[in-house]
C-alpha positions in Angstrom: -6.4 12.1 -10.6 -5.5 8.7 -13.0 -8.1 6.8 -14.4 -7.8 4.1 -11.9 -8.1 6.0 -9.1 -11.4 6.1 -6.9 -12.1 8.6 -4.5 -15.5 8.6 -2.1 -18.5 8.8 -3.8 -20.2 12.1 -4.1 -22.5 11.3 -1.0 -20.2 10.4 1.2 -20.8 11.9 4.5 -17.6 12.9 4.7 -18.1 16.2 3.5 -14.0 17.1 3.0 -13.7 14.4 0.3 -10.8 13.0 1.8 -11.0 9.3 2.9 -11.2 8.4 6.7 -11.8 5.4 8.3 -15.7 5.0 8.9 -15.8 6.4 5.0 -14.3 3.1 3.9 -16.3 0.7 5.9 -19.2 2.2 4.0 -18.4 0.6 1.6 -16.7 3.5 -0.9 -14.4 0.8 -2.6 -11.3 2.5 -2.1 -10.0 -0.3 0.0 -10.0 -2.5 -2.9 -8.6 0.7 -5.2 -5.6 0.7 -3.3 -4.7 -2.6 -2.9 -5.2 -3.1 -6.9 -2.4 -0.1 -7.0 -0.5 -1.9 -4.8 -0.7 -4.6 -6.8 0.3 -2.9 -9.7 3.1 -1.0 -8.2 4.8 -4.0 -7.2 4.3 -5.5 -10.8 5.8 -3.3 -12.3 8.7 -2.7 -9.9 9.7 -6.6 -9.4 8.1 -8.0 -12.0 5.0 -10.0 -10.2 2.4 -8.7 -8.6 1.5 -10.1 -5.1 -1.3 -13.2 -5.1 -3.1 -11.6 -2.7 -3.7 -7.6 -1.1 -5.7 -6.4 2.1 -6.2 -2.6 3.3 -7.4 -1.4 6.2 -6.9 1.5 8.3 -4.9 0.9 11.5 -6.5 4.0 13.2 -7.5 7.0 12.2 -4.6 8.2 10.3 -2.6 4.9 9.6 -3.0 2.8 6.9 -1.6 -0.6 6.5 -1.4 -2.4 3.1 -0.9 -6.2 3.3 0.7 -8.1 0.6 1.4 -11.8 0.1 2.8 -14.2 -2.6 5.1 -11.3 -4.0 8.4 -12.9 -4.1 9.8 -13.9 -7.5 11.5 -17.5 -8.5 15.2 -15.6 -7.8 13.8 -14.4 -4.3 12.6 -17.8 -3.3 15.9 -19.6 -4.2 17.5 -16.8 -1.9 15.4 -17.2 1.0 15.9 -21.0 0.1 20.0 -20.4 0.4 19.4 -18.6 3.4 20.1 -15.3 2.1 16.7 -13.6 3.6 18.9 -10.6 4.8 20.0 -9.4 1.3 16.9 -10.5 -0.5 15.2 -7.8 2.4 18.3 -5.4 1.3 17.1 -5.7 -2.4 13.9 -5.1 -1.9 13.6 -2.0 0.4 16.1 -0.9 -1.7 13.9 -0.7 -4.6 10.5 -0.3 -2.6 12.8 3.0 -1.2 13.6 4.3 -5.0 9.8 4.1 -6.0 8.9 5.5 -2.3 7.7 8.5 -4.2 5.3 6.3 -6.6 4.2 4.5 -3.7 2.9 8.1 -2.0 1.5 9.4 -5.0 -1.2 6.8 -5.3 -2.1 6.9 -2.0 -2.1 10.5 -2.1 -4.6 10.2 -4.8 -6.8 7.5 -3.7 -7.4 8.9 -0.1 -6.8 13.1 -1.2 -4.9 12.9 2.4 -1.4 13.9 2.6 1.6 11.1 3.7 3.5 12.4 6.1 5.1 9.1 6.3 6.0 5.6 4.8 7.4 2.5 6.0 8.0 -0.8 3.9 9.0 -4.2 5.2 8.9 -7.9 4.7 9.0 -11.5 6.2 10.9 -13.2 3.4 10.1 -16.7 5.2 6.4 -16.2 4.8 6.2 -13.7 1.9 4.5 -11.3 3.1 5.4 -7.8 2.6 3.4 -4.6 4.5 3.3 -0.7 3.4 2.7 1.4 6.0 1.5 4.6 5.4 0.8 7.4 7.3 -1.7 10.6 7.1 -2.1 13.7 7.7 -5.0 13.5 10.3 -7.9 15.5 9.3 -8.8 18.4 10.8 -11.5 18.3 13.3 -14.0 20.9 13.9 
């Protein structure tokens, strides 16, 4: 696990050590852990990091990472020429390369496997959402 990653404490009463959503709203931190790496992935892959990130888990085994104030001064002139569909193009495009990246860390933040990941944007309002989702955790 990287340095920067933050799994649930030790006394977590979930006993697997994967992450769930009543594990979170415990207040383990690992919302805030993955929307810093979210923050960071996107920095390094467009060159700015969003101005501001929110996690949460949708349900169960769906995780939805909110992202606003990512688009860089080239991406706003597009939008601004009306070009919204190839500025979306561009970016899934590269968000799609890195799709990999993107698992990893949420792979390693939660210890839960991604069985699936979907990116997508609202150019007009900047916002951008990762959608990721898990394995579900055996019950029983």
């Amino acid at each position: 696990m990287s340095e920067s990653a933050e799994r649930l404490p030790a006394g977590s009463d979930n006993s697997s050590g994967t992450a769930t959503a009543s594990d979170l709203e415990t207040g383990s931190g690992l919302y805030a852990a993955i929307s810093r790496a979210m923050v960071r992935l996107y920095k390094e892959q467009f060159g700015r990091g969003p101005l501001k990130a929110k996690t949460r888990f949708a349900d169960p085994d769906t995780l939805l990472c909110t992202l606003e104030g990512s688009l860089t001064l080239a991406e706003k002139s597009l939008v601004a020429m009306g070009e919204d569909a190839r500025l979306r193009d561009i970016r899934m495009f590269f968000q799609h390369a890195s799709e990999a990246r993107f698992r990893e860390v949420i792979e390693e933040l939660t210890g839960r496997h991604v069985i699936a990941f979907v990116s997508g944007m609202d150019t007009g309002r900047d916002v951008s959402a990762e959608v990721f989702y898990l394995e579900p955790v055996p019950t029983g």
